[in-house]
C-alpha positions in Angstrom: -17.6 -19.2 -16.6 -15.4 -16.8 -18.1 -11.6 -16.4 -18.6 -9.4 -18.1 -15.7 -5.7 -17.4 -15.7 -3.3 -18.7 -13.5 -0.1 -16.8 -12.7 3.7 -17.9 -11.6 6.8 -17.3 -11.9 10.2 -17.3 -9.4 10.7 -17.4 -5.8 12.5 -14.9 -4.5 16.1 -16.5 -4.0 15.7 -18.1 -7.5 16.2 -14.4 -8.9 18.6 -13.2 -6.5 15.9 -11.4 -4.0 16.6 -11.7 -0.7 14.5 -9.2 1.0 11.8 -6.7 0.7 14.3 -4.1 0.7 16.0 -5.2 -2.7 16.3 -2.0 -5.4 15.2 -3.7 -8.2 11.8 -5.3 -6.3 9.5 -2.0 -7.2 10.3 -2.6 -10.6 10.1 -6.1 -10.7 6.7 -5.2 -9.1 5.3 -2.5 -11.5 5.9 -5.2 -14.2 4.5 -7.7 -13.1 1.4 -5.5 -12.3 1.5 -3.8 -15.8 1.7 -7.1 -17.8 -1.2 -8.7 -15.4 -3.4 -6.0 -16.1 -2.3 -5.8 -19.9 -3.4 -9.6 -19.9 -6.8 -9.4 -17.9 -7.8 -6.4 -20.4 -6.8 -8.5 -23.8 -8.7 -11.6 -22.5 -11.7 -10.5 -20.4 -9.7 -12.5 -17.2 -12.5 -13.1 -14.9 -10.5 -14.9 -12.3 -6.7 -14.9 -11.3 -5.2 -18.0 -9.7 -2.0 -18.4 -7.4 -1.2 -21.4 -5.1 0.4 -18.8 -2.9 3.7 -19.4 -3.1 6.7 -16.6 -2.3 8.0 -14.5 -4.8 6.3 -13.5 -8.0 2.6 -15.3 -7.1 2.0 -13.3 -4.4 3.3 -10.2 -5.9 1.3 -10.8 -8.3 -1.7 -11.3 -6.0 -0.9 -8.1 -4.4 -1.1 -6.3 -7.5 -3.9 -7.6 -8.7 -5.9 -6.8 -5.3 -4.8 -3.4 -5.9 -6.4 -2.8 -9.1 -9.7 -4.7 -8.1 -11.5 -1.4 -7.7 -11.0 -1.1 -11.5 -11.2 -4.4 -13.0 -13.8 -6.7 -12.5 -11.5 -9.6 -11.3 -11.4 -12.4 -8.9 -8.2 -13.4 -7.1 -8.0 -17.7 -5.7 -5.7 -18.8 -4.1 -5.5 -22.6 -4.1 -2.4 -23.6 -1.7 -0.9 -27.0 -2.5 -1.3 -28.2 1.3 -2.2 -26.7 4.6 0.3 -24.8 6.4 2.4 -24.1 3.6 4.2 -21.1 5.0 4.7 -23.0 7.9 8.9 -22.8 7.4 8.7 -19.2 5.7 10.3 -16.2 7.3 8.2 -13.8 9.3 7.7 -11.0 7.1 6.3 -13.8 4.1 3.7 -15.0 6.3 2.3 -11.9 7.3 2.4 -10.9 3.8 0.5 -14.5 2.7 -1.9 -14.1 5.4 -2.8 -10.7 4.3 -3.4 -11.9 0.2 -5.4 -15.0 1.9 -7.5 -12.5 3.8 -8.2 -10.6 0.8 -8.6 -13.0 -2.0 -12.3 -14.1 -3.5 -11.7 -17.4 -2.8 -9.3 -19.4 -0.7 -9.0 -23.6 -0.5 -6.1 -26.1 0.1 -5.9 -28.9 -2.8 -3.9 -31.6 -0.8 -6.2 -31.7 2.4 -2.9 -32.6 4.7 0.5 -30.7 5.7 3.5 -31.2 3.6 4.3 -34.8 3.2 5.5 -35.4 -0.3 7.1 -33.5 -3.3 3.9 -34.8 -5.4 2.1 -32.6 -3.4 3.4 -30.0 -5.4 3.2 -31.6 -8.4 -0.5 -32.4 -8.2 -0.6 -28.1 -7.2 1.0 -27.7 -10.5 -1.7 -30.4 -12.4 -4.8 -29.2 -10.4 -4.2 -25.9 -11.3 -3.5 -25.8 -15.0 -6.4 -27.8 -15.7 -8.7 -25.6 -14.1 -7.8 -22.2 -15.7 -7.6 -21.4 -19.4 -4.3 -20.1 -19.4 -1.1 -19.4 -17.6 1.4 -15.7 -17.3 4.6 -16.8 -15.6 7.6 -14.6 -15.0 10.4 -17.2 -16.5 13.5 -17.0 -18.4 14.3 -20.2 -20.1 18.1 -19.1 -19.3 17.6 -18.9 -15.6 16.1 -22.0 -14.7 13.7 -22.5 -11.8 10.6 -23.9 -10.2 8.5 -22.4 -12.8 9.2 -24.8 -15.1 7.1 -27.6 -13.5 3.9 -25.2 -14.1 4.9 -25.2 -17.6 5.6 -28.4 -17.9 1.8 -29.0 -17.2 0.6 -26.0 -19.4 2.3 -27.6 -22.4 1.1 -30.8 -22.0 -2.4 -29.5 -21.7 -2.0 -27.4 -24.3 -1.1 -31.0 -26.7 -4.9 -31.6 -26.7 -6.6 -28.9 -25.7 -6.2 -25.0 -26.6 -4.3 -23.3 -23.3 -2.8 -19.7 -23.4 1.1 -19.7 -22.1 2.5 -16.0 -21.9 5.5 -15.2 -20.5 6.8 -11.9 -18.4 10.4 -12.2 -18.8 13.4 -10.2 -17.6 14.0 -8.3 -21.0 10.1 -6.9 -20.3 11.4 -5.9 -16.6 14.7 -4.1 -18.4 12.6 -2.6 -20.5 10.4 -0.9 -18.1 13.3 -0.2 -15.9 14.7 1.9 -18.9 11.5 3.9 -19.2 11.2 4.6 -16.0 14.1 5.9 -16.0 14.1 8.0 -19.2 10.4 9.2 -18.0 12.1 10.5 -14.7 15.3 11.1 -16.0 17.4 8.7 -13.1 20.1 6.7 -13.6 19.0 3.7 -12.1 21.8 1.0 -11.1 21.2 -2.5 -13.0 24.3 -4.3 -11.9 22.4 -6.9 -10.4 20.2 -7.5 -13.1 17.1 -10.4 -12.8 
């Protein structure tokens, strides 16, 4: 089997996204998508893996089933537990739905609804030891729920070789400035990631 990456990074309200709608989310979005396909091209990535969470996973799935047509790539998604968008807002779980729909490859590790926080942990374990390497969107200055998944990637990666790469927000502020040199906008950056 070839190259299996796993991908991560923030929920929404750990960066300060609260909705769709947020300026800064195309962006955020373009990088995310940019780095992804940077990463499956440098490694020969045959499959990309997500538990499905909100933020940055499924943006990240969403990306990547939008340059399927040009990359031979597989998306999973391996949720933690059934019905984990069960307490999500509206607009998340039509979004989930519609990645579930359209991944390669759907299962639930924990065959049971949300009863435990180890339920997540055992997501985190499950998933880094079946994939080669890990991209997560993380800041070590912002702290967050990514850190469990890299937690796990470092400790596999004490006895056996596993890939960590890292999006972070200077990347994003990067691409921002680009864009906006390439199309000559100010863009407002107040809020920042």
């Amino acid at each position: 089997m070839g190259y299996v990456l796993a991908v991560t990074g923030y929920k929404p309200h750990e960066i300060g996204i609260q909705s769709n709608n947020h300026p800064q989310l195309p962006f955020l979005k373009r990088a995310v998508k940019k780095k992804l396909a940077a990463v499956i091209d440098d490694l020969g990535v045959e499959w990309v893996v997500v538990s499905g969470q909100m933020g940055v996973e499924l943006w990240a799935a969403e990306a990547l089933l939008d340059m399927k047509s040009d990359l031979n790539v597989k998306l999973a998604v391996l949720k933690p537990f059934y019905h984990q968008d069960e307490r999500w807002p509206d607009e998340w779980k039509v979004y989930y739905e519609s990645v579930c729909q359209r991944a390669d490859y759907t299962d639930t590790i924990s065959k049971r609804p949300y009863d435990s926080p180890a339920q997540l942990r055992m997501k985190n374990e499950f998933i880094i030891e079946k994939t080669d390497g890990l991209l997560v969107l993380y800041d070590e200055w912002t702290p967050g729920s990514p850190s469990y998944y890299i937690e796990a990637a470092e400790k596999k990666a004490e006895y056996k070789m596993y890939d960590i790469m890292y999006l972070t927000p200077d990347e994003i502020q990067d691409m921002i400035h680009e864009e906006a040199e390439h199309h000559h906008e100010e863009i407002d950056n107040e809020d920042g990631f």
